[in-house]
C-alpha positions in Angstrom: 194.4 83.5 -174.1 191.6 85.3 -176.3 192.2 88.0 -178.2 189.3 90.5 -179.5 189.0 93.7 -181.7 187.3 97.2 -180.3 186.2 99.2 -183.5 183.2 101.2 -184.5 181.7 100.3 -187.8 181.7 102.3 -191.2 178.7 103.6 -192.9 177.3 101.4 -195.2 178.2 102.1 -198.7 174.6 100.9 -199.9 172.5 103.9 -198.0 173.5 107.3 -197.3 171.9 107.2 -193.3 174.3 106.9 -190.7 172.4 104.2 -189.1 174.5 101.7 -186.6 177.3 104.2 -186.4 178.0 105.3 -183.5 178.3 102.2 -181.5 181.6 100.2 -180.8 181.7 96.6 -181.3 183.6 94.2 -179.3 184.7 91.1 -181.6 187.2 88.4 -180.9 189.6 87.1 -182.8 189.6 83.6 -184.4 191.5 80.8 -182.4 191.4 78.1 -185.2 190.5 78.1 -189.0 187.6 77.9 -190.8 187.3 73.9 -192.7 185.2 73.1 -195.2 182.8 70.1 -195.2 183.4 67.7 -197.9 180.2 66.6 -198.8 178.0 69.6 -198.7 180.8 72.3 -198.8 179.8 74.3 -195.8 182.6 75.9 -193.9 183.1 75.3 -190.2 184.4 76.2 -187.2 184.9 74.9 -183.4 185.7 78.1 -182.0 182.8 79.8 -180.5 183.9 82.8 -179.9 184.2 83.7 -183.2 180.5 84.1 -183.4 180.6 86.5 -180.2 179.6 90.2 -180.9 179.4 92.5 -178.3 177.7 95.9 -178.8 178.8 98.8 -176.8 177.3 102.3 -176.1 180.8 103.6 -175.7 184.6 103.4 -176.4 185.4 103.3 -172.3 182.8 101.0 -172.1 184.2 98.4 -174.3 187.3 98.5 -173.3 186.5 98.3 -169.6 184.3 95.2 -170.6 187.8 94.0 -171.8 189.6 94.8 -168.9 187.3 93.1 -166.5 187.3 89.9 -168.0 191.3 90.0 -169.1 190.5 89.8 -172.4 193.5 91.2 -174.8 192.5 93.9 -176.9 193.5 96.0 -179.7 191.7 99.2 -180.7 191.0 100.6 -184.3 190.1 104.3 -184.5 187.2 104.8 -187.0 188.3 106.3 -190.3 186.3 110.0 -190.5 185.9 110.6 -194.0 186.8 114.1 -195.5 183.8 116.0 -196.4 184.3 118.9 -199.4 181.0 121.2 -199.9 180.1 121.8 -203.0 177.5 123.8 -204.4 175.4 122.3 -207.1 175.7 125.7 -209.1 179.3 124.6 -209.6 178.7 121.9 -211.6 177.6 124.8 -214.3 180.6 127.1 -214.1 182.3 128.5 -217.0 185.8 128.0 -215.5 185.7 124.2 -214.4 188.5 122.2 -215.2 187.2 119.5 -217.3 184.4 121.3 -219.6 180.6 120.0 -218.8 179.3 118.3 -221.8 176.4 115.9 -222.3 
């Protein structure tokens, strides 16, 4: 029986956009292990459907694209990162905690 993963991808580290966000991903797990060629060193797989990544507009869509094809699947809530305003004027004040030096 296949197994997959729902999850909604991070931000990029790289860029500060938001781009390809808000989508959910459908991705399934791998059935066998990756080998490695001997000659060339490439790695390898005979499961296909470890190459299979479905893109979803929704949570509820995913997983009822799941549930239609009794696929197992396991959800992972995106991680919303803690946002702390801060003023740029602060950087300057007299009472900071570590003094601002060059």
């Amino acid at each position: 029986m296949t197994s997959a993963r729902i999850y909604s991808p991070a931000k990029t580290a790289m860029q500060s956009g938001k781009a390809k966000t808000g989508r959910w991903i459908l991705e399934f797990d791998r059935q066998s292990p990756r080998r490695v060629d001997p000659l060339m060193g490439y790695t390898s797989s005979s499961d296909m459907h470890s190459q299979v990544r479905l893109t979803f507009a929704t949570r509820d869509a995913a997983i009822a694209y799941a549930q239609k094809h009794k696929i197992a699947y396991r959800v992972e809530e995106p991680h919303v990162p803690k946002r702390r305003r801060q003023a740029y004027a602060d950087n300057f004040r007299h009472d900071r905690r570590t003094p601002w030096t060059h």
